[in-house]
C-alpha positions as CSV (number, residue, x, y, z in Angstrom):
1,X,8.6,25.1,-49.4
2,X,11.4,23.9,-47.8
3,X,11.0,26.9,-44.8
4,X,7.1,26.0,-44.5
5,X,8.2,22.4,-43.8
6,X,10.8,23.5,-41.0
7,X,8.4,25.9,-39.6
8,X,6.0,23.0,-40.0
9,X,7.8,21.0,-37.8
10,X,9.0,23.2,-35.6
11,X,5.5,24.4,-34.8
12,X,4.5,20.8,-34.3
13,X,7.5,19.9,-31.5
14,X,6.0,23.1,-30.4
15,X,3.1,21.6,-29.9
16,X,3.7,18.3,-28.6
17,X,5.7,19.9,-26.0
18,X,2.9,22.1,-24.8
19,X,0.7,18.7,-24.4
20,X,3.2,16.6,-22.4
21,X,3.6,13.3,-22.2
22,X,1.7,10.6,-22.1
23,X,3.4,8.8,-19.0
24,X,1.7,9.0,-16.0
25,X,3.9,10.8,-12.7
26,X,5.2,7.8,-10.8
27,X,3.5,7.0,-7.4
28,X,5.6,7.1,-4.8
29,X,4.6,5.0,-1.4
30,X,5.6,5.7,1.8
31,X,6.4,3.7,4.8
32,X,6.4,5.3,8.7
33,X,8.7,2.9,10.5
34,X,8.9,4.3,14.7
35,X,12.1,3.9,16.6
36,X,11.2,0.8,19.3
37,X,12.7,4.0,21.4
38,X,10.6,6.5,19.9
39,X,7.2,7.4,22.9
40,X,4.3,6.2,21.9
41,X,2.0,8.6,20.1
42,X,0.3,10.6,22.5
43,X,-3.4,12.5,22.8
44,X,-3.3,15.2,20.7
45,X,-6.2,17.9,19.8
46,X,-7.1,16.6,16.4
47,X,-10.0,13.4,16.5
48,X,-8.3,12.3,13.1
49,X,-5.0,12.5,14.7
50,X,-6.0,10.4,17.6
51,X,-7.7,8.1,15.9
52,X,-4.9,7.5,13.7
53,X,-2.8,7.0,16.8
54,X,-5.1,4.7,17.8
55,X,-5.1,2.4,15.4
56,X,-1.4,2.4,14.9
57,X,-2.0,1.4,18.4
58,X,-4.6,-1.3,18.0
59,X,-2.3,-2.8,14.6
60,X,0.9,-2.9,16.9
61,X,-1.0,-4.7,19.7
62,X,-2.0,-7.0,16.8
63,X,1.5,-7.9,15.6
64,X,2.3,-8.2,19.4
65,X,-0.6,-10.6,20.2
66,X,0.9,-13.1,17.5
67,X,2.9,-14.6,20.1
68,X,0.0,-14.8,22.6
69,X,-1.9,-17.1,19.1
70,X,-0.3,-20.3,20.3
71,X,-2.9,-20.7,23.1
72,X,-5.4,-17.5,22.7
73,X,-7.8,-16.7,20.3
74,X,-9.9,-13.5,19.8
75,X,-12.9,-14.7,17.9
76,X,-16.4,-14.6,18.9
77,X,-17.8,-17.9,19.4
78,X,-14.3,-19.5,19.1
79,X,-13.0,-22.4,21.0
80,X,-10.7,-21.8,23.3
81,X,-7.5,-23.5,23.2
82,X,-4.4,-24.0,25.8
83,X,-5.8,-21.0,26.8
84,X,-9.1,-19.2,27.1
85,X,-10.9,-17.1,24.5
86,X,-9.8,-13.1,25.3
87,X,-12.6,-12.2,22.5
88,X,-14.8,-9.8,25.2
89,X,-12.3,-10.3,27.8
90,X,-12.4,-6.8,29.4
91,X,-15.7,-6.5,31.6
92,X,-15.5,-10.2,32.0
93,X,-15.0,-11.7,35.3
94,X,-11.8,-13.1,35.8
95,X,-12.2,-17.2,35.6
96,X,-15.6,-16.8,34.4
97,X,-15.5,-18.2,30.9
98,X,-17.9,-20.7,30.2
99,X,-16.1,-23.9,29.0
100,X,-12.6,-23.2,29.8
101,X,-10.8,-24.9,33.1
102,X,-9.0,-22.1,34.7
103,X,-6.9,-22.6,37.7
104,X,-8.0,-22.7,41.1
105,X,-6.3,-18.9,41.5
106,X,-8.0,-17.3,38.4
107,X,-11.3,-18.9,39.8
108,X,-10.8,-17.5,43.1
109,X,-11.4,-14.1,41.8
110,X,-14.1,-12.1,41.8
111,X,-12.0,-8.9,40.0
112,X,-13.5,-7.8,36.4
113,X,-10.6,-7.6,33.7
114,X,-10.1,-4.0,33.1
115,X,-7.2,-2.5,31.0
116,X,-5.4,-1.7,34.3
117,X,-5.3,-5.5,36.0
118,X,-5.2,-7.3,32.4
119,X,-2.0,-4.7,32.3
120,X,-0.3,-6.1,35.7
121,X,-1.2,-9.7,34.6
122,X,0.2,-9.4,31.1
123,X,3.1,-8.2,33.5
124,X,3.5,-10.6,35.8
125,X,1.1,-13.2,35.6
126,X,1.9,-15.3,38.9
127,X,2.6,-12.3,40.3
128,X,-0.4,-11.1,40.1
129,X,-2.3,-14.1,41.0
130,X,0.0,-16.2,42.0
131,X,-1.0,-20.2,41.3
132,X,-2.1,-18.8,37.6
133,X,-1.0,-21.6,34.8
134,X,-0.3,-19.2,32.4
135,X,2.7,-21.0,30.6
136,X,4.1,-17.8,28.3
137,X,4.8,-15.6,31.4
138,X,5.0,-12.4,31.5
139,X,5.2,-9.7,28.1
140,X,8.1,-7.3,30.1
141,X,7.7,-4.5,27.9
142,X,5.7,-2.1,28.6
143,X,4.8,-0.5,24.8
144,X,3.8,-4.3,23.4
145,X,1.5,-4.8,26.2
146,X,-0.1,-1.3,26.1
147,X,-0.4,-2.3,22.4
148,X,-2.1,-6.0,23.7
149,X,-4.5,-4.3,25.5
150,X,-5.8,-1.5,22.9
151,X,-5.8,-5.1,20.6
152,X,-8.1,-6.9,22.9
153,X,-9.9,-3.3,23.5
154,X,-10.9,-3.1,20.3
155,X,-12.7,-6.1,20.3
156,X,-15.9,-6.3,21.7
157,X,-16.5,-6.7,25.5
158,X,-18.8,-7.8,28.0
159,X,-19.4,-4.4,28.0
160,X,-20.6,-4.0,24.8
161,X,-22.3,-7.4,24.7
């Protein structure tokens, strides 16, 4: 009897072993923090790639526009504050937003806001077109206003509208 109940036993550590546990594998997260002096991600031949890129792209210009937030907004239909709403920007006509006083050098122009100016403004803003009242100056590096611009890109434009 007393060999049945260690065989007994035996088979049923057996057993439980075979079953496993009942804890579930931990989940482990990770985290992709890029070097500042990493390149930016580049075009590659995978859509799912690039649009991943692309949005890494489009959240970084996010984070980046949070210092541009104490005068722009980027919401359709919303006031504009110290300075005009960039919500459609690209395709607009620079000046040209209905409500919003611009200075006498951003109504002067006739250019359209394309990815390629809004880059040399974001740059140099009275460089650009000098007499601008722009108060933040420029955004010097050249990765955070990439980023701006695939930010504001992403947002509707006139384009689309």
């Amino acid at each position: 009897m007393r060999n049945r109940a260690i065989l007994a036993a035996a088979l049923l550590t057996v057993m439980m072993t075979a079953c496993g546990s009942s804890e579930q594998p931990e989940v482990v997260e990770q985290i992709v923090v890029r070097d500042r002096d990493e390149p930016a991600p580049t075009a590659t031949s995978d859509p799912a790639v690039e649009d991943a890129g692309a949005v890494d792209l489009i959240a970084m210009g996010e984070d980046a526009f949070q210092m541009c937030t104490a005068c722009h907004v980027v919401d359709a239909g919303a006031r504009s504050t110290a300075g005009p709403n960039l919500h459609g920007v690209l395709g607009r006509v620079i000046g040209d937003l209905d409500g919003y006083s611009y200075s006498d050098a951003l109504t002067a122009s006739d250019a359209v806001w394309d990815e390629e100016n809004l880059d040399q403004f974001l740059a140099d803003p009275s460089g650009y077109l000098p007499g601008t009242d722009m108060l933040a100056g420029a955004v010097r590096d050249d990765e955070a206003r990439a980023a701006i611009i695939a930010y504001l890109a992403s947002k509707p434009t006139a384009f689309d509208e």
